[in-house]
N, C-alpha and C positions, 0 to 999 in steps of 0.2 A: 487866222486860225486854220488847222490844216485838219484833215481828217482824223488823223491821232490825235489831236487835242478834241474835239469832237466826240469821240469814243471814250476817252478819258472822262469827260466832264458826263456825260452822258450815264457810263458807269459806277462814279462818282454820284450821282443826283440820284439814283434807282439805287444802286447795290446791286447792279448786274455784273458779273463776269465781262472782263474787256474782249475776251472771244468770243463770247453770244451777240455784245453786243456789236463787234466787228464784223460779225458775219450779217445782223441783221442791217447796218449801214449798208456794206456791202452789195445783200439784195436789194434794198430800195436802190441804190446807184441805177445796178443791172434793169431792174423794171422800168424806173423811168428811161432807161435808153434804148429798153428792146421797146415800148410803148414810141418813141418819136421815131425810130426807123422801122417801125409797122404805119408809121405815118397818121399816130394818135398823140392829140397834146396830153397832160394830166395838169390835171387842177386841181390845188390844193385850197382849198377856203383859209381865208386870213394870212396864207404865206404868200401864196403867189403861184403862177401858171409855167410851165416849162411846153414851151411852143414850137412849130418851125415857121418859121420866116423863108417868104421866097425871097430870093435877090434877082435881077434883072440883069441882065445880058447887057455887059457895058466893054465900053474901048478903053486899054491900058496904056501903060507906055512901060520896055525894058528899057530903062537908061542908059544900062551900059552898053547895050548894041544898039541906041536912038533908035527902036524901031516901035510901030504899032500892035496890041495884042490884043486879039478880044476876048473877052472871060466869059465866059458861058454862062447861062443863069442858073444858078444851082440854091440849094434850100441849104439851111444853116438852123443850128436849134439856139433858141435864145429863154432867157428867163424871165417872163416881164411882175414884178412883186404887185401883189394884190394891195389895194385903198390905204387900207385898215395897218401894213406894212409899213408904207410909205410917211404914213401920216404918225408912223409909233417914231420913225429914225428921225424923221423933221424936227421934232418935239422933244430928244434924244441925245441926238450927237449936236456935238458945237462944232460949228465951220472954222476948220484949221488957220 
């Protein structure tokens, strides 16, 4: 599902305008990304949390010049789905 299908279903389901409702997608995007590079997570109850994760300072390898590289520890934002989520898809989807 892509963000146009999203808006579509969305405006579809209410009877909104797909430009109202493109634009209010849109701000939610923007807030949840100015919120994790202000360095705040946001938590949604029942969906799930959009966090940052630290990652650790680890040794690489470029293969093509067989040499050593080390990666700096740098934060990364991830989505971890709240219980109540988890336990709707388990219950939900059949394993391919």
């Amino acid at each position: 599902m892509t963000k146009a299908d999203i808006v579509a279903k969305i405006s579809e389901k209410l009877g909104i305008e797909k430009g109202d409702v493109q634009a209010t997608v849109e701000t939610f995007m923007s807030e949840v990304k100015t919120s994790l590079e202000g360095g705040n997570n946001v938590y949604l109850r029942g969906f799930g949390s959009f966090i940052i994760k630290a990652r650790a300072e680890k040794t690489g390898r470029n293969i093509s010049k067989n040499t050593t590289i080390i990666i700096p520890a740098h934060n990364i934002p991830a989505f971890k789905p709240a219980k109540v989520f988890v336990e709707s898809i388990k219950a939900n989807v059949k394993i391919k």
